[in-house]
C-alpha positions as CSV (number, residue, x, y, z in Angstrom):
1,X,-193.3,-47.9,-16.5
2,X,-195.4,-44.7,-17.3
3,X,-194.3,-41.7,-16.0
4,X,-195.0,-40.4,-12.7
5,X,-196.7,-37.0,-12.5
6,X,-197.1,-34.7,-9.7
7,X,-196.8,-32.5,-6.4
8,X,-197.9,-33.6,-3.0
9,X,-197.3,-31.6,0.0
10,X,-196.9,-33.8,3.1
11,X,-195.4,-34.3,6.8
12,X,-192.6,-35.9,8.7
13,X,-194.5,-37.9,12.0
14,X,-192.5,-37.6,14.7
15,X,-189.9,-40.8,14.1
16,X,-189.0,-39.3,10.5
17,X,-191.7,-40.9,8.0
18,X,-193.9,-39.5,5.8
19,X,-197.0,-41.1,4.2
20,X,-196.6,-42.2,0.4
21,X,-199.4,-40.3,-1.0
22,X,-202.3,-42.6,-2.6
23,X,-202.8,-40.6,-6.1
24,X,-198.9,-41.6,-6.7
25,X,-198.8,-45.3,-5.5
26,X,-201.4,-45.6,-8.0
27,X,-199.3,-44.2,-10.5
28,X,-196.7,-47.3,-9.8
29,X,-196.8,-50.6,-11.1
30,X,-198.1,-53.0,-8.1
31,X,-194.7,-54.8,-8.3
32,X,-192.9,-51.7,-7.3
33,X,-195.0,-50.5,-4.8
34,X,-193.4,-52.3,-1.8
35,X,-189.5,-52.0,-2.9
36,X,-187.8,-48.3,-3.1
37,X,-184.1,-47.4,-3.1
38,X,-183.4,-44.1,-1.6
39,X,-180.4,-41.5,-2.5
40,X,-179.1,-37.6,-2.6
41,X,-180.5,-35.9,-5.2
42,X,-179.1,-33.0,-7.1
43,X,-179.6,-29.5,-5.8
44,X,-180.2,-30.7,-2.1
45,X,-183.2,-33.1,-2.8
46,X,-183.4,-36.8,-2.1
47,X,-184.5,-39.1,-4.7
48,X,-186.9,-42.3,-4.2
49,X,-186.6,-45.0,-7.4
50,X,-189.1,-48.0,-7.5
51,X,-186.2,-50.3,-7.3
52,X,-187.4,-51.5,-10.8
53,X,-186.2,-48.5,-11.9
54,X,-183.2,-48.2,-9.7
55,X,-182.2,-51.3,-11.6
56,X,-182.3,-49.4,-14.7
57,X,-180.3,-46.6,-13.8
58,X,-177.5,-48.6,-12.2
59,X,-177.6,-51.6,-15.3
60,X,-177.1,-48.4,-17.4
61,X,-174.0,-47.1,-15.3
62,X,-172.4,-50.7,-15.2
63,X,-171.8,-49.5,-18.7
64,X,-168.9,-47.1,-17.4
65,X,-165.4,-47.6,-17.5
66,X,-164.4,-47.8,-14.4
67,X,-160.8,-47.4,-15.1
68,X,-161.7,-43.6,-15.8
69,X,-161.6,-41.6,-12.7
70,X,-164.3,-39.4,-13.6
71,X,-166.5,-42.1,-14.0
72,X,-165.7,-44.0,-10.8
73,X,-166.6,-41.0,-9.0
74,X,-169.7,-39.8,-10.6
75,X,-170.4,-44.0,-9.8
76,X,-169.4,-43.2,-6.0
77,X,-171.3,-40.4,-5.7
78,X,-174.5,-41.4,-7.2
79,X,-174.5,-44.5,-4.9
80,X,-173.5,-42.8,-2.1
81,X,-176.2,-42.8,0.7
82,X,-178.7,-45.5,-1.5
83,X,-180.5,-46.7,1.1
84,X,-183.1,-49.6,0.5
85,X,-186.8,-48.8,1.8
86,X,-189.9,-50.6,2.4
87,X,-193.1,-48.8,3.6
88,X,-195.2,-49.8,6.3
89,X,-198.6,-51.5,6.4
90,X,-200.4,-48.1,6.4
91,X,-197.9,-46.8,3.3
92,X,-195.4,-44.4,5.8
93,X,-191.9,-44.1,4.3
94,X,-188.9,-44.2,6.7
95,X,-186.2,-41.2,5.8
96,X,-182.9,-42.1,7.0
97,X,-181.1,-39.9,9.6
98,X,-178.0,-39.6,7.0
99,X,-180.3,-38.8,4.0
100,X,-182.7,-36.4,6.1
101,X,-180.3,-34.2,6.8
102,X,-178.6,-34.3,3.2
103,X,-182.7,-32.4,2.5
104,X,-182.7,-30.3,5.6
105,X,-186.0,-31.8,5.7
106,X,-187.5,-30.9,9.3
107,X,-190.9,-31.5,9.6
108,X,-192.8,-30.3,6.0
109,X,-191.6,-31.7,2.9
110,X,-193.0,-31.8,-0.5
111,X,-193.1,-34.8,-2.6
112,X,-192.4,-34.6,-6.6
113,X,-193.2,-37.2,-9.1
114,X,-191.5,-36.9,-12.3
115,X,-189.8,-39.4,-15.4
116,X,-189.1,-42.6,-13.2
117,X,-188.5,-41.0,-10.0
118,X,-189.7,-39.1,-7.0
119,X,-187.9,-36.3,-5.4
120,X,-188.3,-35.3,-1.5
121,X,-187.9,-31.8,-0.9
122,X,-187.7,-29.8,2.2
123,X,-190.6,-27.7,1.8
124,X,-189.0,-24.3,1.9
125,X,-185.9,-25.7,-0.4
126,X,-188.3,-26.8,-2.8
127,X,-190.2,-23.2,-2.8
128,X,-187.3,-21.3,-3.1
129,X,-185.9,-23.5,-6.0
130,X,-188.8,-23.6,-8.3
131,X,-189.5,-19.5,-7.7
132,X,-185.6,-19.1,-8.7
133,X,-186.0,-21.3,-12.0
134,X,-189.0,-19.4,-13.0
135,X,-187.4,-16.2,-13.6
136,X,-185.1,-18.0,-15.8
137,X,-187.5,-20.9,-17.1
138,X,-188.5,-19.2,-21.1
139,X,-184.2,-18.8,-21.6
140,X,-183.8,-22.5,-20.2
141,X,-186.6,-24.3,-22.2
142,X,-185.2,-22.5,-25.4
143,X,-181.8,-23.9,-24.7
144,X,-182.9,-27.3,-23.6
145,X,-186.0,-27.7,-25.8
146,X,-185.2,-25.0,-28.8
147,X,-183.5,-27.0,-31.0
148,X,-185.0,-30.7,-30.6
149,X,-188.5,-29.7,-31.2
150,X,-189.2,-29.2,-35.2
151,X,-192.3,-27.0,-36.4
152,X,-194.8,-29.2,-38.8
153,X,-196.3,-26.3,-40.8
């Protein structure tokens, strides 16, 4: 799967769904436009997975030892809300009651593609978090990116 790029702003209708927008479902392979596992994300997000790639993620964490506590957690926690999802005819994806308000997501949400996922934020959330990495964003790509990235001179 390539990855998925993008920010799309977007709108709960009034029984929770929002529409998928068109410029990422083209993104997707056509066999993982119609099948989506749904979860809690990291820093109050949810995160939607084709379920192609939700098949990666979790083949990968069969690999734990789950006779280590720390690992049958993180294994608990990771799964805990996955919810299976389907969009409609017209491309409108349900968000669960129980995963909606894990997001605080009311009625405006924002919609980011990245890697081999797409995260739903509540549009305020998502504001606030990216304006509070920004001031720290030059210290964090040094320590992430500093030393994997060689200079070719």
């Amino acid at each position: 799967m390539a990855s998925l790029i993008g920010e799309y702003e977007s709108k709960l209708d009034e029984k929770g769904r929002f529409l998928l927008p068109a410029a990422l479902r083209k993104q997707l392979d056509p066999s993982d436009q119609d099948d989506f596992v749904m979860n809690r994300g990291f820093e109050g997000c949810l995160v939607l997975y084709p379920a192609s790639e939700w098949k990666k993620e979790t083949t990968q964490m069969s690999e734990l030892n789950l006779y280590v506590a720390k690992n049958r957690k993180f294994y608990r926690q990771f799964h805990n809300g996955a919810t299976k999802i389907n969009p409609d005819n017209t491309g409108r994806i349900l968000i669960p009651k129980n995963l909606k308000g894990h997001a605080q997501i009311e009625k405006e949400l924002v919609v980011f593609a990245y890697a081999n996922r797409i995260e739903l934020w509540a549009k305020d959330q998502y504001l606030s978090e990216v304006k509070d990495g920004l001031d720290d964003f030059a210290s964090l790509a040094e320590e992430v990116m500093g030393s994997s990235i060689k200079n070719e001179d």
